[in-house]
C-alpha positions as CSV (number, residue, x, y, z in Angstrom):
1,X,103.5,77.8,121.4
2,X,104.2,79.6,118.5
3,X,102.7,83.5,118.0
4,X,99.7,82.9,115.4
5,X,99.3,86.9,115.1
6,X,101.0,87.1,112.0
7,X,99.1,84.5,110.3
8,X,96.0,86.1,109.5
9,X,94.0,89.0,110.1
10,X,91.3,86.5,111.4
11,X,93.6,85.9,114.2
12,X,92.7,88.8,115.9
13,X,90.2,88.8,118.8
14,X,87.4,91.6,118.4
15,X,87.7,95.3,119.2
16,X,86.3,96.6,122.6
17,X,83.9,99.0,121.0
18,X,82.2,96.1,119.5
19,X,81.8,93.9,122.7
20,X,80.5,96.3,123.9
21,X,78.1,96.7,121.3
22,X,77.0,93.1,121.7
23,X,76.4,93.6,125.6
24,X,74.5,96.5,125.3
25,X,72.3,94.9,122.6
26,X,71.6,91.8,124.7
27,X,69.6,93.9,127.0
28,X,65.9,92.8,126.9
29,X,63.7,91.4,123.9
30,X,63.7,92.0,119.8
31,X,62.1,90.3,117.2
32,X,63.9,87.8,115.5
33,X,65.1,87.7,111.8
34,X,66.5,91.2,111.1
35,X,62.9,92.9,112.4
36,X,64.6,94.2,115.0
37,X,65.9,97.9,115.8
38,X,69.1,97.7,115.5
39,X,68.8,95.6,111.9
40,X,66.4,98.8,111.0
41,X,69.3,101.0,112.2
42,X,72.2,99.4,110.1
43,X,70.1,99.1,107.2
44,X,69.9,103.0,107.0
45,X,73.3,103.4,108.0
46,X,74.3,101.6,105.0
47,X,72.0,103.6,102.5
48,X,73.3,106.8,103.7
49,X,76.8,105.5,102.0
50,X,75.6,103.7,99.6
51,X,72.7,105.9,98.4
52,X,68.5,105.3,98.6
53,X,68.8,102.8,96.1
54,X,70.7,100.6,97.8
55,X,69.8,97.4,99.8
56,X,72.3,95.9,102.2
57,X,71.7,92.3,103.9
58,X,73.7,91.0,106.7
59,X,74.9,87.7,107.0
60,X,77.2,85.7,109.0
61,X,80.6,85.0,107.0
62,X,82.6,86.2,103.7
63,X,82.0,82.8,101.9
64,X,78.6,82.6,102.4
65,X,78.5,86.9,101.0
66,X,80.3,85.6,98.2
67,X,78.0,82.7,97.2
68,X,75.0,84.5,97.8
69,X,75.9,87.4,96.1
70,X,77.2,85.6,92.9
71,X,73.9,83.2,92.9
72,X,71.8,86.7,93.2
73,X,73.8,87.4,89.5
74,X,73.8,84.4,88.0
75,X,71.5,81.3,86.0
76,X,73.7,78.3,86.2
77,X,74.7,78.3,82.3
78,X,76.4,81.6,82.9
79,X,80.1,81.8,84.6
80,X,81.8,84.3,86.7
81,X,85.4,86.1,85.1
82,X,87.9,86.4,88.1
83,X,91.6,86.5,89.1
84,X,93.6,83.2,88.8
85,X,94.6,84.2,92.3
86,X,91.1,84.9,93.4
87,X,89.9,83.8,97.2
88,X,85.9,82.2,95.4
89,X,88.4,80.2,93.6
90,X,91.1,78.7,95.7
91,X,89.2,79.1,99.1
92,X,86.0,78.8,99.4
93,X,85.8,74.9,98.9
94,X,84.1,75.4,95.9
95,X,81.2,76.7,97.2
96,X,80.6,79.3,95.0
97,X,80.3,76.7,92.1
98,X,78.2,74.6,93.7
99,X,75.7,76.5,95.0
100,X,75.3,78.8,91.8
101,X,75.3,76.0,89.8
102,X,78.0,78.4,87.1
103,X,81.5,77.9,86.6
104,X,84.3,80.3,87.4
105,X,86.9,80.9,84.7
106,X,90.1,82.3,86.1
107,X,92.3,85.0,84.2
108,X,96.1,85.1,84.8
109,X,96.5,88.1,87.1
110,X,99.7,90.3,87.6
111,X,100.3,91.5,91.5
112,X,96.5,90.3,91.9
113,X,94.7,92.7,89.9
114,X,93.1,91.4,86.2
115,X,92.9,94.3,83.3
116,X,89.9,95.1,80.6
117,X,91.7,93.7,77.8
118,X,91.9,90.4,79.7
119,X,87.9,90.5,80.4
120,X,87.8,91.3,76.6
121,X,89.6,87.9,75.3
122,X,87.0,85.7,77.1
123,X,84.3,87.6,75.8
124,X,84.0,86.1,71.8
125,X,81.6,82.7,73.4
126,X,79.3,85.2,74.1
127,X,75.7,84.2,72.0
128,X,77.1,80.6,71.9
129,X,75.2,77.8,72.9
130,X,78.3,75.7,73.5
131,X,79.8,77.7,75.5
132,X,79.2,78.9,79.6
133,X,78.0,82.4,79.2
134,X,80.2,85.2,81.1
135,X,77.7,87.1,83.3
136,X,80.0,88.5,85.8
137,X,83.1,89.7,86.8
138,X,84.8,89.6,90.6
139,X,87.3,91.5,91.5
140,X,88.8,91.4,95.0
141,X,89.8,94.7,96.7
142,X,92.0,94.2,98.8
143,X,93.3,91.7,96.6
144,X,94.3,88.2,97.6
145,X,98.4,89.7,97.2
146,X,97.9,92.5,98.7
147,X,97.5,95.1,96.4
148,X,94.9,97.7,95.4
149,X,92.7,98.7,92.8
150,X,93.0,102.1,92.1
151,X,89.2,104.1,91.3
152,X,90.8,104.3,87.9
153,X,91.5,100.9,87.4
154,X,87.9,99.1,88.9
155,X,86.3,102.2,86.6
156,X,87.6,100.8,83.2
157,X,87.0,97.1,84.5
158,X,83.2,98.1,85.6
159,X,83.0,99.7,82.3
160,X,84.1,97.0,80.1
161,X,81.4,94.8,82.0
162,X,79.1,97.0,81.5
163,X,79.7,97.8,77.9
164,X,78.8,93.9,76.9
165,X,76.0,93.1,79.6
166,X,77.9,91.8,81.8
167,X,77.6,92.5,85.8
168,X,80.3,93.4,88.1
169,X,81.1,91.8,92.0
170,X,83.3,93.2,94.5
171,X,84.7,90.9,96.8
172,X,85.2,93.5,99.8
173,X,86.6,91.2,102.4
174,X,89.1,93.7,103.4
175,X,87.3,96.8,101.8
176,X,88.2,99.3,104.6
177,X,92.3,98.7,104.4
178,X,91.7,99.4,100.7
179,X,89.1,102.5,101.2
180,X,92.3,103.8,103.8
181,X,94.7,102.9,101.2
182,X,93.1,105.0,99.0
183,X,92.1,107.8,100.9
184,X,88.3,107.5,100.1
185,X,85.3,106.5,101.3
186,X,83.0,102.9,100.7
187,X,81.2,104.4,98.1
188,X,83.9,105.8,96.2
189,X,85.3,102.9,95.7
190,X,82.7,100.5,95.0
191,X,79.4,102.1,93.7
192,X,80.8,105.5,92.1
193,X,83.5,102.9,89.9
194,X,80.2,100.9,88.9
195,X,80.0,97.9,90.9
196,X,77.1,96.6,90.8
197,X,77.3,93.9,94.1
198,X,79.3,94.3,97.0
199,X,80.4,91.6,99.5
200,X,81.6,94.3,102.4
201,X,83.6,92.9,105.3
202,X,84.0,93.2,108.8
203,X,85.3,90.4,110.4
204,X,89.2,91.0,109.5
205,X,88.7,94.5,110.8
206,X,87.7,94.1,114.1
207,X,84.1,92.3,114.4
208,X,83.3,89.6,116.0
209,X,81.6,88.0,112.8
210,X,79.3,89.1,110.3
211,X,79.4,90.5,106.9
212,X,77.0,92.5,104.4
213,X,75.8,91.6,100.8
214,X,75.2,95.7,99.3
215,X,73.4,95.8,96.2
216,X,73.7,99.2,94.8
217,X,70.2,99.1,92.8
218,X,68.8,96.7,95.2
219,X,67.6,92.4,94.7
220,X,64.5,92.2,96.2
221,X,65.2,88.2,96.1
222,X,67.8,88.3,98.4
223,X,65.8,87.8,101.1
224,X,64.3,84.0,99.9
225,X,68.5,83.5,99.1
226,X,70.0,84.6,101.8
227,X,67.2,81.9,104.0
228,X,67.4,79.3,101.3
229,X,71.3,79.6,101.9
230,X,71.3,79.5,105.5
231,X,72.8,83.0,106.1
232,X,69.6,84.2,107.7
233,X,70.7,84.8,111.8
234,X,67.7,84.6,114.3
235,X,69.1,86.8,116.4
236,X,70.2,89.2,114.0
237,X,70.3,92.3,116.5
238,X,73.8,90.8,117.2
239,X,75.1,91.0,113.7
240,X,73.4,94.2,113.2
241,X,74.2,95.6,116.7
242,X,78.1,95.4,115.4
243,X,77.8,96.8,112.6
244,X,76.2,99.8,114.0
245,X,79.6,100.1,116.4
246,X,81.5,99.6,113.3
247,X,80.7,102.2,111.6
248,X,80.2,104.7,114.8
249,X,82.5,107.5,114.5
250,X,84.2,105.8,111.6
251,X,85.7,102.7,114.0
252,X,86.6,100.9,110.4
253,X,88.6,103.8,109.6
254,X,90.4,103.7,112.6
255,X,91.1,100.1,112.5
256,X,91.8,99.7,109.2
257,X,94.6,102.8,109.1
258,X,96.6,100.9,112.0
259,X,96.3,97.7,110.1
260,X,97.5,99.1,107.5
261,X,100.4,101.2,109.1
262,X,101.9,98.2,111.2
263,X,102.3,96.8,107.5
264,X,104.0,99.4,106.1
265,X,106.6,99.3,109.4
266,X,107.2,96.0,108.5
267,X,107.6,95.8,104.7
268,X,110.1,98.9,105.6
269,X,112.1,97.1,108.3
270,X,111.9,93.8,105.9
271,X,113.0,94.8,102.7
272,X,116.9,95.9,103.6
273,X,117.8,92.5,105.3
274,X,119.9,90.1,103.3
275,X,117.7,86.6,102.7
276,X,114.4,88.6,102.5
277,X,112.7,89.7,99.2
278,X,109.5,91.7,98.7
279,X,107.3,89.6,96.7
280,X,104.5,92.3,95.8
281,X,103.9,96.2,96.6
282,X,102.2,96.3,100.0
283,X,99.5,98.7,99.6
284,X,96.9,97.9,103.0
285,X,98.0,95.4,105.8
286,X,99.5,92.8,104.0
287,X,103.7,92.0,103.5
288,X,104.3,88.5,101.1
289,X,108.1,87.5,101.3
290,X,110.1,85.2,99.5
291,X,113.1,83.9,102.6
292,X,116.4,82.1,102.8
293,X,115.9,79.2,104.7
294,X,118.2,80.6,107.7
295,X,115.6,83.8,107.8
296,X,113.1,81.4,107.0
297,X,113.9,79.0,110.1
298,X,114.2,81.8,112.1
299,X,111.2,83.0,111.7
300,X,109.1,79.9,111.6
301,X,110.8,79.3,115.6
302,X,108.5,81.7,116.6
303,X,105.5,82.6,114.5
304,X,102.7,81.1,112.3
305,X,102.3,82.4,109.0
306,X,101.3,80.4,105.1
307,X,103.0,80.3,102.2
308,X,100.4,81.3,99.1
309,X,102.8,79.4,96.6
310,X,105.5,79.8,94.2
311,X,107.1,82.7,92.6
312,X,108.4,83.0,89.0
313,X,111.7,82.1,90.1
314,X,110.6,78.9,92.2
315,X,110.8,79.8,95.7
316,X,107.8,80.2,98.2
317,X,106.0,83.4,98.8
318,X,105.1,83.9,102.4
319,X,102.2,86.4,104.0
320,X,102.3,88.2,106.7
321,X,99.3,90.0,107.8
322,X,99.1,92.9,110.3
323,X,95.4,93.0,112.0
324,X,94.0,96.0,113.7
325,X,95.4,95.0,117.1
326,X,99.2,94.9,116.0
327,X,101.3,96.6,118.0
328,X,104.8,98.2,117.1
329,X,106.8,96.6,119.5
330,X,105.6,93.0,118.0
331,X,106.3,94.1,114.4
332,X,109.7,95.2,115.5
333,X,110.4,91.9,117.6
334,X,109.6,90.3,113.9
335,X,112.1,92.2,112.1
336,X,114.9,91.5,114.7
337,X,114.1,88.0,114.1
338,X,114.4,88.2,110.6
339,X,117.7,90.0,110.7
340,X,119.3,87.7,113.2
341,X,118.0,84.8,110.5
């Protein structure tokens, strides 16, 4: 059987610290349906990053934080500005369109990341009845190559948005590699740049599942969505309960930075061996590769990873993804490979 740890960061089992989380929280009786204490608990750690006028929902996965955060934006005439690379587009089954009822319109993206002037061009159907309406704009930080927004960068993005009516979503699926990349906290990077919606993750990053919908100025609807969507847990203490651990003594932070280190050790012991190329910058826990078939081989003998498509010059791009439970020596047994290829 071939080593899947490479494949995804969703490969990784859950951290011990949240386990334990979930034992301890099994202990007795709580209401059901987020009344519970440790629901009550979350929610306030979450406003004490985000600020008193925040609201923050729990729910189970990223696809259904990206739907249900989008449909909270949108009437279904309106459509949704994002990267051409972007995951609500090319995997999520189309469930963002469907259950929103809007269409998204993808903009060609360079390493990942989509610029002002782009969100500009689309903007002239604005006031026509023939047209879908843009309404919002998703950006994806970490993005789906890799790469990261700077502050500077989701700023002028949120402030072009902004400037024409439009709202902005932050697909946060791997928000804490990028908050570490970055040296800054959640807020910094989402709410103090002017993002309006955030879809904040936790699975990748050491959970067991579970993800949050963070409205920075609150959506009293969310509620009636998040059941009408089935994203409402019963036994929410469990979703909530991890979260709490998650965000203990900064256990995000902590996770994240390793994640994010074992990538760097590998981009570095990647990029000098002959029949490897370094497709985009790696910037949180991430490495994409272009091979030679004999590295290529080589590699595919003993681990599991995707290709994400073609590069300009014709020739697969490969990902390699480092999860919070990496460990050096595996990175290093990778590298050998790769070399020997």
């Amino acid at each position: 059987m071939k080593n899947c740890c490479f494949a995804s960061d969703n490969t990784s089992g859950a951290h011990p610290r949240i386990l334990s989380a979930l034992v301890e929280a099994s202990a007795g009786y709580e209401p059901s349906y987020g009344d519970d204490r440790y629901t009550l608990q979350a929610q306030e750690a979450f406003r004490r990053i985000f600020g008193p006028e925040s609201q923050t929902y729990f729910v189970y996965n990223g696809t259904g934080s990206n739907t249900l955060a989008l449909g909270s934006m949108l009437r279904s005439y309106q459509c949704v500005l994002a990267s051409d690379v972007a995951h609500i587009q090319g995997d999520e089954t189309g469930a963002p369109e469907k259950f929103t009822g809007s269409k998204i319109l993808c903009l060609p993206s360079v390493n990942g990341k989509i610029t002002p002037a782009q969100i500009e061009e689309k903007l002239d159907v604005l006031g026509s009845p023939h047209a879908a309406q843009p309404h919002v704009v998703s950006v994806t930080n970490v993005t789906e190559l890799g790469t990261v927004y700077t502050c500077e960068e989701l700023t002028a993005i949120c402030q072009t948005a902004h400037s024409h009516g439009l709202l902005v979503h932050l697909d946060g699926s791997r928000i804490a590699n990028a908050a570490v990349s970055l040296g800054k906290g959640f807020a910094q990077i989402t709410r103090d740049c002017g993002v309006d919606v955030l879809s904040f993750g936790a699975t990748k990053n050491g959970m067991v599942f579970g993800e949050a919908v963070v409205f920075m100025k609150g959506c009293d609807a969310f509620p009636f969505l998040r059941k009408h969507g089935t994203q409402l847990h019963s036994k929410m203490r469990f979703l909530s309960a991890q979260m709490l651990a998650y965000l203990k003594n900064d256990l995000w932070k902590e996770n994240a930075a390793h994640a994010n280190a074992m990538a760097a050790r590998l981009c570095a012991g990647l990029e000098n061996i002959p029949g490897v190329q370094i497709e985009y910058p790696c910037q949180a826990n991430a490495v994409f590769v272009s091979l030679s078939e004999a590295v290529r081989a080589a590699l595919e003998a003993k681990y599991d990873f995707h290709d994400v498509g073609k590069n300009a010059s014709g020739k697969l791009v490969y990902r390699l993804m480092c999860g919070f439970d990496m460990k050096e020596e595996t990175v290093d047994a990778l590298i050998r490979t790769a070399r020997q290829g």
